[in-house]
N, C-alpha and C positions, 0 to 999 in steps of 0.2 A: 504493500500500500504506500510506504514510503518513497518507495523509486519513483513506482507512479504517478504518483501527486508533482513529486518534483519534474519530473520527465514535462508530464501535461501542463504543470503552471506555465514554462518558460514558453511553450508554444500557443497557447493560450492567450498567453501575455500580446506576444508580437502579433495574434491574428486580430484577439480584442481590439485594443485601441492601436492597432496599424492598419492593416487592411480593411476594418470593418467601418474603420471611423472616415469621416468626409469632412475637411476643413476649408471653409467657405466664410467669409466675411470676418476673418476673425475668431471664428469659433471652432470647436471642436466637437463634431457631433455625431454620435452613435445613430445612426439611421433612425434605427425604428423606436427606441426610444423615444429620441430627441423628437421627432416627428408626430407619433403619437401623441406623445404627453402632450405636448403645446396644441395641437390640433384638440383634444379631450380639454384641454383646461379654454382653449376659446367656446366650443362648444356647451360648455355648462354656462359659461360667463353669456353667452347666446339665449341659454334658456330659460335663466334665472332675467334677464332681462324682459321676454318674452310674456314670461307665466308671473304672475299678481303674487309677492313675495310670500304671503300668505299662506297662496297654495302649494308652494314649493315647500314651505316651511315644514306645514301639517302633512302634504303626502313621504318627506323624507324622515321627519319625526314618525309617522306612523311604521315606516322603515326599521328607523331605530327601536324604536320600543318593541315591535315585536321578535327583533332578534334579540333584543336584552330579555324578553319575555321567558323564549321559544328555548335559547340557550343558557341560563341564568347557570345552572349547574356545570356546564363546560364550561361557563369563564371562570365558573370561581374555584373548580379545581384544577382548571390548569394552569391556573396562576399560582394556587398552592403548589404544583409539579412545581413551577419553575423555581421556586424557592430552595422545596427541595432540592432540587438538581444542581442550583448556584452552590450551599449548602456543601454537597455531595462531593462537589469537584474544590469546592474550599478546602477540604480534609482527607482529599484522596491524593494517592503520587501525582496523577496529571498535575497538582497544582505547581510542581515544580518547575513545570514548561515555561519559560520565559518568551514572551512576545518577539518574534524577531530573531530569533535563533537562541541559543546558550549565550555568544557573546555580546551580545546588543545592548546597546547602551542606552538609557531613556534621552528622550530628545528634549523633556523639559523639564524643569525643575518640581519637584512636589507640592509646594505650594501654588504654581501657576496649572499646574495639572489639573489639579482639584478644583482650581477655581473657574474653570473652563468646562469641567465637566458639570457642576453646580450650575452657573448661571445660563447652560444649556438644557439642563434636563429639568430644572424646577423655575428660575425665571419668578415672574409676575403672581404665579400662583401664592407661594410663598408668605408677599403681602397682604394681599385681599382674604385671600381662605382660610388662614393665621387668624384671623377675629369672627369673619363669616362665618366659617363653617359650625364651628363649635355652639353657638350662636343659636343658630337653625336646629342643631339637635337639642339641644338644653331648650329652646322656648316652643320645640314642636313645631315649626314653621315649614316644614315639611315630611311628618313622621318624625319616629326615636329611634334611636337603634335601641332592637332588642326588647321594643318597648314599652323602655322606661317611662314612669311617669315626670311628666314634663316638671319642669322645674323641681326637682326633687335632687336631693343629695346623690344618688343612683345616674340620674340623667346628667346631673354635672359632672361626673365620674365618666360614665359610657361618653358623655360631647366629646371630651379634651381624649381617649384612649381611641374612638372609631376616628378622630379625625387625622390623627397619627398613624391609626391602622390604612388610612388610605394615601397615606404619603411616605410609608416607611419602606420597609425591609422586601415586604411583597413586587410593588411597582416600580424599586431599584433593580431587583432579581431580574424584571423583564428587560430593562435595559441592560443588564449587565452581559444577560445570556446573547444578545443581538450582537450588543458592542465588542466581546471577547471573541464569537466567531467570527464577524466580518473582519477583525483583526489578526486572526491569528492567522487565516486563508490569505493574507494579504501579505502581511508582515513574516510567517516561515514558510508558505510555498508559491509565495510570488505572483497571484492569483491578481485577476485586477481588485480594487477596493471597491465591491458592488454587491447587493445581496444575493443573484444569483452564486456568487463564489462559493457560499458558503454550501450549497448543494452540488457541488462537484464530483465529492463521495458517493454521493446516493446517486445522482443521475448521469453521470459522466457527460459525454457532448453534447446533452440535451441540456443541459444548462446553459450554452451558448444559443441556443435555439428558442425559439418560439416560445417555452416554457422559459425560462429565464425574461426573455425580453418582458412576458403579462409581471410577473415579478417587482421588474424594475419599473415599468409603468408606475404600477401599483403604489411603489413605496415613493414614487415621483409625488401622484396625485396626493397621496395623505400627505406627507411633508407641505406641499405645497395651500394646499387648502387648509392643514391645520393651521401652517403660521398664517394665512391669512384671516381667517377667524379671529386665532390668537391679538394678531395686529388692529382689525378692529375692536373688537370688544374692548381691550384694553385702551386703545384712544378714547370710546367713549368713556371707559372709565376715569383715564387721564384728566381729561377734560373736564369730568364731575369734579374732580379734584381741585381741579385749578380753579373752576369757576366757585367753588367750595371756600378755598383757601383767596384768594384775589380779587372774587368779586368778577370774575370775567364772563362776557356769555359762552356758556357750554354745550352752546350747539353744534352744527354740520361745520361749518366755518373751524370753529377750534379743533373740533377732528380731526377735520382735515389736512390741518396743519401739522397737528402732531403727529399724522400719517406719513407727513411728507419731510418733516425734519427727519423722523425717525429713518427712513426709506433713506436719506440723502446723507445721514452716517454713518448707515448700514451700506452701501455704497463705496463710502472711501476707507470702510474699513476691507473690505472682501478685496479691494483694489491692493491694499497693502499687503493681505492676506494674514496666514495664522499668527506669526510674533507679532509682526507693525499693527495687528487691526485687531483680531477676534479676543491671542491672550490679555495686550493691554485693556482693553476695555473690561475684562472678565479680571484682571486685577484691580483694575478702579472700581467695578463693582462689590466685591468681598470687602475691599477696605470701606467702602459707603456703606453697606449693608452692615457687617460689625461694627461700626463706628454706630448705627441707627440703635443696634441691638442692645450696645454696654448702654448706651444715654436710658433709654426706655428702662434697660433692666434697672440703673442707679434713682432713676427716679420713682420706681414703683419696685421697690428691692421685695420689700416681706412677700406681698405679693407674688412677684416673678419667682423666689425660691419655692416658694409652699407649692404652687403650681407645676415647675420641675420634678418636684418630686409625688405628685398627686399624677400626673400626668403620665411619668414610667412607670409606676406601678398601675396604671388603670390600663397602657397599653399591652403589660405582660400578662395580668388578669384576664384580659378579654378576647387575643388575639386569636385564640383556638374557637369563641364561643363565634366569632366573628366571620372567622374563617371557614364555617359550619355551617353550608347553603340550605340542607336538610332539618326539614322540622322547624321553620322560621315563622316564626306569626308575626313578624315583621317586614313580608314578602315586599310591600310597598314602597320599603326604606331601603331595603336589601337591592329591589332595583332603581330604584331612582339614584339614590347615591354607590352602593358599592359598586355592582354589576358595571356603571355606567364609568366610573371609575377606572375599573380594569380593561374595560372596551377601550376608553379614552389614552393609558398607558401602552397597553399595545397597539395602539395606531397612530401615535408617536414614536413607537421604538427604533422603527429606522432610522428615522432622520435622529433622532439622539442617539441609537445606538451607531449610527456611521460615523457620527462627527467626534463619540468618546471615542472610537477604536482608532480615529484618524492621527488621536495626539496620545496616544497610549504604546505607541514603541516603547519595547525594552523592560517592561515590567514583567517581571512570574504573575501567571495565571494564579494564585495566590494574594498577589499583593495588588493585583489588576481586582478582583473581586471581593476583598474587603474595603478597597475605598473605593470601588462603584457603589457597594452597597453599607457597609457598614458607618464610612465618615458624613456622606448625605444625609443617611436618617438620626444620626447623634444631631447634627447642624438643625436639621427639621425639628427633631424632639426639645433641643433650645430653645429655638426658634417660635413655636408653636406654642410653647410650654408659657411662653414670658408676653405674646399679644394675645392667645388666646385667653390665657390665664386672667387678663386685666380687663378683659372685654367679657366675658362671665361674672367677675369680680360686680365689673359697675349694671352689669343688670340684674343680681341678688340683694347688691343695697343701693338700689334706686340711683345709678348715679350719670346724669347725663342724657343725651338721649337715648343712649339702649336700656339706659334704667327707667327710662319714660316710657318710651315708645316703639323697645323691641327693636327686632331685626324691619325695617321698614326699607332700605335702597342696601343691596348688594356695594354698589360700585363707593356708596359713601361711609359703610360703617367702618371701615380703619380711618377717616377722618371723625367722624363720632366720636368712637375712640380717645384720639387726640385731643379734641375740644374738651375734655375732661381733666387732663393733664397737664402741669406745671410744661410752658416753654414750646404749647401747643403749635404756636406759627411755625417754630425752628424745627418741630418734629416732621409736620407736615410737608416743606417744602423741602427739607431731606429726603421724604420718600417718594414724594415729586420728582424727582433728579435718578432717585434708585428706580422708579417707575421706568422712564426713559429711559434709562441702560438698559436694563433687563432687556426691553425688548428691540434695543438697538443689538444683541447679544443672541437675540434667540435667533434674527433676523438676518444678520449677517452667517451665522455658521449653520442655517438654513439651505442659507444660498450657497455654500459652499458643498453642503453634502450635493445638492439638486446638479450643481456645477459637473461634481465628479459621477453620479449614478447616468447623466445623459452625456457625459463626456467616455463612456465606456469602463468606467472603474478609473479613471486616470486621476492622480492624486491635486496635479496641478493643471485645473483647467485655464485654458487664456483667461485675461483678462476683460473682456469683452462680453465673452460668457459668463462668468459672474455678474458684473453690473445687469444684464439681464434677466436673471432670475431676480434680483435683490429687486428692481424695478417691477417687474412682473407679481410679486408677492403685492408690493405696496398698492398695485395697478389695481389688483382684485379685491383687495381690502376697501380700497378707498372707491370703487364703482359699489361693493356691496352695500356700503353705508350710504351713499347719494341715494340709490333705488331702493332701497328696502329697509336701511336701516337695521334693528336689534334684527326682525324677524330675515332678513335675507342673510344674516350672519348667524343664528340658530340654524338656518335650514343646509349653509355650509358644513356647519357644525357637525349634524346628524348625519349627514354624507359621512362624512368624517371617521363616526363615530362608526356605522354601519361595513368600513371596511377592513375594520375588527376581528370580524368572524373567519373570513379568510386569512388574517393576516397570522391567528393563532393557529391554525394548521399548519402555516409558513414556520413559526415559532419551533410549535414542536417537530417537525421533520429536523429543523436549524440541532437540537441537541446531539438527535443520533448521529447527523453530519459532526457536527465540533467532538463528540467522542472518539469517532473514528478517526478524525485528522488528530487530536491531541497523543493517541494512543501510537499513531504512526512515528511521532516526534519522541517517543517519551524513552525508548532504548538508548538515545542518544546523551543523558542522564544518569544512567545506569551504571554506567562506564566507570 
C-alpha cells in the first residue's frame, strides 16, 4: 500500500494540476470544477433572484428540517463515531505519524498555528452565542435541553453545559478528522490538497474522475455559501451593533458597507497570502479577543470564576445524557439546536478542515489532534464560561435588559450584556473591531481553500484567482441582503445546512481512507 500510494501520488500530482488544469486570464483552473461550481453558484444567485425570498426560504427550510427530522439518529451518532475515532487514533501508535514525513519541520510557530486554526473554525460564533445561546435554554425561548424546567437551578446548569456540549470536543472531532486527512494525503504522499485525495485508498482513479470532481463541487458550494450566509448575517449583526453603540442607522446602507470593507480586507489579505495576510490578522485577533476576555473577566471576577467552574462540571455531567439521541422527550430541542448543530459543523468541515490541514505541516498526528480539539474547547469552555456566565447572572437578578426583558434580539444581546457593565462603551467597540476581524478571517482563508479545491488541489493558486472568490463571497452576501434580506440568507442557510447529509457519508468513508494511509506510513516509525 505504501509503494502505491507513493508510486500514484507523484503521477497524480503532474496529471492533476498539469495537464488537467487550463490557465486563462490569470487563473488557474481545474475544468470541471472550476466551471461547475461558478456556473451552480450563478444559477442559485439566478433563482433566489427569480422566486419571492420567502418561498425559497420555506421550500429549502422544509428541506432542512426534514433531513434533521428523517436523520436525527445518524447525525448524532456519527458525530459521536467521530469523537470516538479522533479519540482512538489520539492513543493509538498511528499517533506517532508526523504530518509530512518523520523529518518535517512545522512551518509555523505554535502560537500562530492555533490562532489560525481558532479564528477559522469558531470566528463570530464565539461572540454572539457566548451570551445567546445559554440565554435561550435557561429562559425556554426555544425549548430546554432535557427539559429542564425553565428558569430553574437544573436549567441554569443544562444552559451553560448543552451550550458547551455544542461547541466542544464533538464539533472539533469533525474538523479535526477532515483537516488531519486532507493533510496527511497531501503532506506524506504528495497527493494534490483536495478532498477527493483523501479517497484514493478506497477508490483508486476514480477519484480523479467524475466521483471526485461531484466531491469537490460539493465542498466548493458549502464553503462558499456558508461564508456567505456567515458574511451577511453577521453584517446585519455588525450593524445592530454599531447602530447600538453610535447611534448610527443600521440599515441596508450600513451592511452594506460592512460587506464591503470587510470583502476589500479580505482581499489584500488573500493577495499577500498565509504569513502577510490570513496568520497576521489571526494574531491581531487572539491578542483583541484575550485582551476583551481578561477586561470582562477582571470586571465581573466572582462571577466569571463561579461560572468556570459551574460550567465544566455541568459539561462532564451531561455530555453522555446529551449525547443520547434515544428516549428524548426533548425531540424538539434535540432538533432544532443539537441535530442542527452537527449538520451545520459538518458542512463546514471542509472548508475548515482544508485551510487547518493547509498550515498544519510537521506536526505528529498526536499533537495535530489534541490542539485541533483539545486547546479550542479549553479556549470555548473560558470563553463561554465568563459571557455566558454574566448574561444568566443578570437575568436571575433582574439586571438590565435581559433581567427585564429576556432574550428579545439575537444580534443585540452581547450589547445588552454590556450596557450592564462598568466601561460598557470600551467593551463594546472592542468587540466591534473583534467582530470585523473575525470575519475578515473567516473570509479570506475561505477564499483560499475555494482558491486551491478549483485550482486542482494546488496549494498556491494565482493571485487573480483568489481576489475572485474573496469578491465572489462578498458579491452573494451582499445581492442576498439587497433582495431578500434575513429571509434570503436563512434560505442560503438551509441549502447549506441540507448538504450535511451527504457530506457525513463523505466523512465517514474519509476515516477508513486516513486508516489505511496512516497505517501505510506507520512501519516507517518502527525502525
Amino acid at each position: 500500500m505504501e509503494n502505491a500510494l507513493k508510486k500514484y501520488s507523484i503521477e497524480t500530482t503532474d496529471y492533476q494540476v498539469g495537464q488537467d488544469n487550463v490557465q486563462k486570464w490569470g487563473f488557474d483552473i481545474h475544468n470541471p470544477v472550476f466551471g461547475i461550481s461558478a456556473g451552480l453558484v450563478i444559477l442559485s444567485l439566478i433563482s433566489l433572484l427569480i422566486l419571492d425570498p420567502s418561498t425559497a426560504r420555506d421550500a429549502l427550510n422544509g428541506l432542512r428540517n426534514g433531513i434533521i427530522e428523517d436523520f436525527d439518529v445518524f447525525f448524532m451518532w456519527s458525530t459521536n463515531f467521530f469523537l470516538f475515532f479522533a479519540i482512538a487514533l489520539l492513543f493509538s501508535p498511528l499517533g506517532k505519524v508526523r504530518i509530512g514525513g518523520k523529518d518535517a519541520v512545522a512551518e509555523h510557530s505554535t502560537l500562530s498555528w492555533l490562532s489560525m486554526l481558532f479564528a477559522a473554525g469558531m470566528g463570530i460564533g464565539l461572540l454572539f452565542w457566548s451570551v445567546a445561546e445559554p440565554t435561550a435554554y435557561f429562559t425556554d425561548w426555544w425549548g430546554t435541553p432535557l427539559n429542564a424546567e425553565a428558569y430553574s437551578e437544573e436549567a441554569k446548569s443544562l444552559a451553560m453545559g448543552a451550550t458547551l456540549y455544542h461547541w466542544g470536543i464533538h464539533g472539533w472531532s469533525i474538523y479535526a478528522i477532515v483537516a488531519l486527512s486532507l493533510a496527511f494525503f497531501a503532506y506524506n504522499k504528495g497527493l494534490p490538497l483536495s478532498l477527493r485525495a483523501a479517497f484514493y485508498p478506497i477508490f483508486g482513479d476514480r477519484a480523479w474522475g467524475w466521483l471526485g470532481h461531484v466531491i469537490d463541487i460539493l465542498a466548493v458550494l458549502s464553503t462558499l455559501f456558508g461564508l456567505a450566509t456567515s458574511l451577511g448575517l453577521g453584517a446585519q449583526q455588525a450593524s445592530s451593533g454599531i447602530n447600538h453603540v453610535f447611534g448610527l442607522d443600521g440599515g441596508i446602507g450600513t451592511q452594506m458597507a460592512v460587506i464591503a470593507f470587510v470583502t476589500f480586507i479580505a482581499v489584500l489579505s488573500v493577495i499577500r497570502g498565509i504569513d502577510g495576510g490570513v496568520k497576521l490578522l489571526s494574531n491581531v485577533n487572539m491578542i483583541v479577543a484575550f485582551a476583551l476576555l481578561i477586561f470582562v473577566t477582571y470586571i465581573s471576577f466572582d462571577t466569571a470564576i463561579k461560572s468556570l467552574w459551574d460550567t465544566t462540571l455541568a459539561y462532564a455531567q451531561n455530555i453522555i445524557p446529551l449525547s443520547n439521541p434515544h428516549g428524548r422527550e426533548d425531540s424538539t430541542w434535540m432538533h432544532g439546536w443539537t441535530v442542527f448543530y452537527w449538520a451545520w459543523w459538518i458542512s463546514w468541515s471542509p472548508f475548515v478542515g482544508m485551510f487547518i490541514a493547509r498550515v498544519s505541516k510537521g506536526r505528529t498526528v498526536r499533537e495535530f489532534l489534541l490542539a485541533v480539539i483539545v486547546i479550542p474547547t479549553t479556549v470555548t469552555l473560558i470563553w463561554m464560561s465568563v459571557f455566558g456566565g454574566i448574561a444568566l447572572d443578570q437575568v436571575v437578578n433582574k439586571v438590565g435588559e435581559l433581567g427585564a426583558n429576556g432574550l428579545t434580539d439575537i444580534s443585540l444581546t452581547l450589547f445588552h450584556v454590556y450596557d450592564a457593565l462598568p466601561y460598557s462603551s470600551v467593551i463594546s467597540v472592542l468587540s466591534i473591531m473583534l467582530i470585523l476581524v473575525f470575519f475578515i478571517t473567516s473570509s479570506d482563508s475561505g477564499s483560499l481553500v475555494i482558491d486551491s479545491i478549483t485550482a486542482g488541489g494546488k496549494i498556491d493558486a494565482p493571485v487573480p484567482q483568489r481576489i475572485f472568490w474573496a469578491c465572489i463571497e462578498g458579491a452573494i452576501a451582499a445581492v442576498m441582503l439587497f433582495i431578500g434580506g434575513k429571509e434570503a440568507l436563512q434560505a442560503l442557510q438551509s441549502g447549506v445546512v441540507a448538504t450535511a447529509l451527504p457530506f457525513t457519508f463523505v466523512l465517514l468513508l474519509m476515516c477508513v481512507s486516513l486508516v489505511k494511509g496512516l497505517r501505510s506510513e506507520l512501519p516507517a516509525y518502527q525502525r
